[in-house]
C-alpha positions as CSV (number, residue, x, y, z in Angstrom):
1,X,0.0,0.0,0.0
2,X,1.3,3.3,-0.8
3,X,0.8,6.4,1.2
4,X,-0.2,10.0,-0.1
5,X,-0.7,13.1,1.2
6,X,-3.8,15.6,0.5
7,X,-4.4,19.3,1.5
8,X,-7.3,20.9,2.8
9,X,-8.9,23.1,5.3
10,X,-8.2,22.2,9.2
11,X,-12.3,22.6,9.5
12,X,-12.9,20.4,7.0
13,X,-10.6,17.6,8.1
14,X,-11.7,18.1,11.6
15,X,-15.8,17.5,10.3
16,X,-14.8,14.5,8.3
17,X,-12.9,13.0,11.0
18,X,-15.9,13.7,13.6
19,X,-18.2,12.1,10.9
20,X,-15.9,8.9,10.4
21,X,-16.3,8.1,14.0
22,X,-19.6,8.2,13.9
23,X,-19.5,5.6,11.2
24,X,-16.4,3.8,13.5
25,X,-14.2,4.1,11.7
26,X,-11.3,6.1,10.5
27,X,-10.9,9.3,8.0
28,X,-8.1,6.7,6.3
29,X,-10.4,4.2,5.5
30,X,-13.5,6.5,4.5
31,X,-10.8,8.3,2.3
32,X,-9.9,4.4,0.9
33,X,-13.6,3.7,0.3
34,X,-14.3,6.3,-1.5
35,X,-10.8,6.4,-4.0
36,X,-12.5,2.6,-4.4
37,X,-16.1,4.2,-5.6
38,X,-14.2,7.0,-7.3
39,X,-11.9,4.8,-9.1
40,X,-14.6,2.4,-10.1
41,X,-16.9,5.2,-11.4
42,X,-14.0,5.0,-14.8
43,X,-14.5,1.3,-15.1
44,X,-18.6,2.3,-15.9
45,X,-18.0,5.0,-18.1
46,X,-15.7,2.6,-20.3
47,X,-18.3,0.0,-20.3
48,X,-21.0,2.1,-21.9
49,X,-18.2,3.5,-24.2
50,X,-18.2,-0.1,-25.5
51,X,-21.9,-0.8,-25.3
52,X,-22.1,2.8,-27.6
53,X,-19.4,1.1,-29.8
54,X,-20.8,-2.4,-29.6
55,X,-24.5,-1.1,-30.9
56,X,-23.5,1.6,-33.5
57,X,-25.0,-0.5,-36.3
58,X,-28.2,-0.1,-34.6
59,X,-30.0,2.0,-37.1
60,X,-34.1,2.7,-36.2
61,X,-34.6,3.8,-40.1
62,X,-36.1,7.4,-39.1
63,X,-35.7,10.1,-36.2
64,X,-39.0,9.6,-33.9
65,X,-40.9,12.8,-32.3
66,X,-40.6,13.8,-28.6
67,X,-45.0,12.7,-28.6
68,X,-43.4,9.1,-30.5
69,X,-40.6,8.3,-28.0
70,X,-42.8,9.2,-24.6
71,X,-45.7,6.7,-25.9
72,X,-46.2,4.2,-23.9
């Protein structure tokens, strides 16, 4: 594991810290968890991207109107 080190406000880091023992546990592994969900978030966006790329020969023959798409 590699270590890093942020700035930002002494308020701020005192609220998260007051939050992440509410939750028990540390402002180290909140910060962890959430580089995990941040991280992750790029992994989704590249799937779509491939979904888009996968399904580009998908052609509907004619542009529908806003009343023609909302029908249900």
């Amino acid at each position: 594991m590699r270590n890093i080190t942020l700035s930002a406000d002494a308020d701020l880091i005192e609220q998260a810290r007051s939050v992440a023992r509410s939750r028990h546990t540390t402002l180290n592994e909140a910060f962890r968890e959430w580089l995990q969900s941040f991280a992750a978030q790029s992994g989704d966006v590249q799937a779509i991207d491939e979904l888009y790329r996968r399904l580009k020969y998908v052609d509907a023959g004619r542009k529908f109107s806003r009343d023609e798409m909302n029908e249900r």
